[in-house]
C-alpha positions in Angstrom: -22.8 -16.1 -4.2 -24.4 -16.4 -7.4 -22.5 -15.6 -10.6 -24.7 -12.8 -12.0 -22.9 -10.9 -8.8 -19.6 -12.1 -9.9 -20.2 -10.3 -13.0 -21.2 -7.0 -11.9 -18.1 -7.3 -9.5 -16.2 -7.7 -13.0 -17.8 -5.0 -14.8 -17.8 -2.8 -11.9 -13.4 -3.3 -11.5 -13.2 -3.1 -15.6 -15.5 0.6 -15.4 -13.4 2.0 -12.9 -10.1 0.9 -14.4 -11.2 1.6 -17.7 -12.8 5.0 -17.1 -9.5 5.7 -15.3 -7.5 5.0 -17.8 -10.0 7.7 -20.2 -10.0 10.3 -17.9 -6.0 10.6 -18.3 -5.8 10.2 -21.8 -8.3 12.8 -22.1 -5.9 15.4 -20.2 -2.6 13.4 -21.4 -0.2 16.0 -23.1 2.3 13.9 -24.1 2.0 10.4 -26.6 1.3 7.3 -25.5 4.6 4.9 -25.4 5.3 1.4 -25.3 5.9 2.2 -21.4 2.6 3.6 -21.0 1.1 0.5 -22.2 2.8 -1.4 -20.1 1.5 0.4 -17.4 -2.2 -0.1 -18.3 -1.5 -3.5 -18.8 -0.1 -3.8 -15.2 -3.5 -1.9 -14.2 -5.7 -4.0 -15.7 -3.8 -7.4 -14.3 -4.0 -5.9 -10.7 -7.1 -5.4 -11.4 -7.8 -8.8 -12.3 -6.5 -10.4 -9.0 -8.1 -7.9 -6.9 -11.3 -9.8 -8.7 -9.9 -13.0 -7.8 -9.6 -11.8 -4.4 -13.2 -10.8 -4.1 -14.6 -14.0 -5.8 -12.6 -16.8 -4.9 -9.0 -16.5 -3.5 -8.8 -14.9 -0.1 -4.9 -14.3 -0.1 -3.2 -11.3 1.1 -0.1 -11.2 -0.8 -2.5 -11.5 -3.9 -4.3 -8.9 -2.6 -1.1 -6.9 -2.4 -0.2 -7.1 -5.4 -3.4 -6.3 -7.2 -3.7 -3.4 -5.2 0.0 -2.4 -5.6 -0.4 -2.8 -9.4 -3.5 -0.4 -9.4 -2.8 2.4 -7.6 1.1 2.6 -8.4 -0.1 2.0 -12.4 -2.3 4.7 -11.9 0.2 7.0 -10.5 3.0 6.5 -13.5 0.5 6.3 -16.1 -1.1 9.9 -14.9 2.8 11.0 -14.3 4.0 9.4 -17.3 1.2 11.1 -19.3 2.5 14.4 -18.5 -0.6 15.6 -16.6 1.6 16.9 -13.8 4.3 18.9 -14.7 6.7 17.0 -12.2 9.0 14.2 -13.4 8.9 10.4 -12.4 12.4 11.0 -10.9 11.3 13.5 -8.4 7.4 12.0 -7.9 9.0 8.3 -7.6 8.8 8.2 -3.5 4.9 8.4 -3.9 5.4 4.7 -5.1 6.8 4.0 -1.6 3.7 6.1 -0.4 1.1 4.2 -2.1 3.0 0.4 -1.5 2.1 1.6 2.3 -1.2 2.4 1.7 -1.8 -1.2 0.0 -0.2 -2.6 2.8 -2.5 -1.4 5.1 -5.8 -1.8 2.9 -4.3 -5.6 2.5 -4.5 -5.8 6.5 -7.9 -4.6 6.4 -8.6 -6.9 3.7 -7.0 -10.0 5.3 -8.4 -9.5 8.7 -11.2 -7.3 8.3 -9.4 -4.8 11.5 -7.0 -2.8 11.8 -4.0 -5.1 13.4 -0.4 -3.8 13.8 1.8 -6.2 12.0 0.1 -4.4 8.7 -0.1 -1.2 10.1 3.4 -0.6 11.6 5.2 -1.1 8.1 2.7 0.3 5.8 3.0 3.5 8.8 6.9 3.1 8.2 6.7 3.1 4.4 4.1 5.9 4.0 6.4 8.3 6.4 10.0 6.9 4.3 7.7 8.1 1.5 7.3 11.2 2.5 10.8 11.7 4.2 12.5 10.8 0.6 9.8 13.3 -1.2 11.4 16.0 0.8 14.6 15.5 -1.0 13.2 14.5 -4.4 11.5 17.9 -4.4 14.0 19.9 -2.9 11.8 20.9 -0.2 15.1 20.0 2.3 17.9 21.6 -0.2 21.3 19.4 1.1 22.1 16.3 -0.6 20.5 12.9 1.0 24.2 11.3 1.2 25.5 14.2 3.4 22.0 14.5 5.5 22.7 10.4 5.8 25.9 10.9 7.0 25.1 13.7 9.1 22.1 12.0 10.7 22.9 8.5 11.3 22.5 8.1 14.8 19.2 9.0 14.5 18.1 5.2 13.3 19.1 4.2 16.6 16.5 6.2 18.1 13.8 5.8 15.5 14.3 2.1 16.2 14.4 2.5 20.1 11.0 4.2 20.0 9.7 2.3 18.0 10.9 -1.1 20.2 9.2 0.8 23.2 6.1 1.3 21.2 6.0 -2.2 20.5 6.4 -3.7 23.9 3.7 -1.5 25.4 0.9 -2.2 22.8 2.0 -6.0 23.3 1.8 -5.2 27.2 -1.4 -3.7 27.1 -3.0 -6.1 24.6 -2.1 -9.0 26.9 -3.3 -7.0 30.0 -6.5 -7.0 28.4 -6.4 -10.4 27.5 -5.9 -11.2 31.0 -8.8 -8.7 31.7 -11.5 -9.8 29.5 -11.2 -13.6 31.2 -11.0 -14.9 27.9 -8.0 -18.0 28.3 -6.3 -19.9 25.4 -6.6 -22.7 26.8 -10.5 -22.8 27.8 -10.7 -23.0 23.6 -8.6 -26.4 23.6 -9.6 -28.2 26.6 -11.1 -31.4 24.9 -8.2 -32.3 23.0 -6.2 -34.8 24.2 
């Protein structure tokens, strides 16, 4: 691809993160801190392998971690900046959230589908995001030690379902494998 794209891929990153980055110091009520610029420092460097990504390096964890940097930097820097009137201490299992979504946007990105090893824990990680938010917010009022110790047992079954899930997708995928005609081995067959 010819540089001159390359460019407006650049500009195009810098104007959204930039114009981000505006938008929330226009509504900020508090100061900026020296955490605050750390945090638009973090944006703008996931910002900059996400670029990488697009040009040249086709690597999911990189991917990850631009992402990751983007959209959680955006989150504390909007928190941070006292737009909502919620704290970082009760807002901070949206981090978990958003790590799930750029888990699965990095499956999209890697294999350009929708596959289950990215899905299943990005799934997991967006629903313990929302399960901790409960508490942080005091939407479920007991303690998370005592509903821990109350509910235990429940992992067990999480996991079990979870197993089951697992093997049937697997089952079915091979089935239609196995349907489709397609072999493995018709791929390989002039190697000695």
């Amino acid at each position: 691809m010819p540089k001159k794209y390359n460019t407006l891929l650049a500009v195009g990153i810098s104007c959204i993160i930039l114009g981000g980055i505006l938008l929330a110091m226009r509504f900020s009520v508090s100061r900026f801190s020296f955490d605050t610029w750390l945090n638009i420092l973090a944006i703008f460097l996931g910002g900059i392998l996400l670029y990488f990504c697009a040009i040249k390096i086709r690597r999911g964890w990189i991917f990850f971690t631009g992402s990751f940097l983007v959209i959680n930097g955006f989150f504390v820097f909007i928190v941070k900046s006292g737009i909502f009137s919620a704290t970082m201490m009760q807002l901070w299992p949206f981090i978990v959230v958003f790590s799930g979504v750029s888990l699965f946007i990095t499956g999209i990105y890697k294999f350009r589908r929708i596959v289950a090893f990215y899905t299943v824990p990005s799934f997991v990680l967006v629903l313990l995001g929302v399960f901790f938010l409960q508490f942080s917010l005091h939407i479920i009022k007991m303690p998370i030690r005592l509903f821990a110790a109350m509910w235990w047992p429940l992992l067990f079954v999480l996991l079990g379902i979870g197993l089951l899930i697992t093997f049937f997708y697997i089952q079915h995928t091979n089935k239609a494998v196995i349907e489709s005609g397609d072999d493995f081995d018709d791929y390989y067959e002039d190697i000695p």
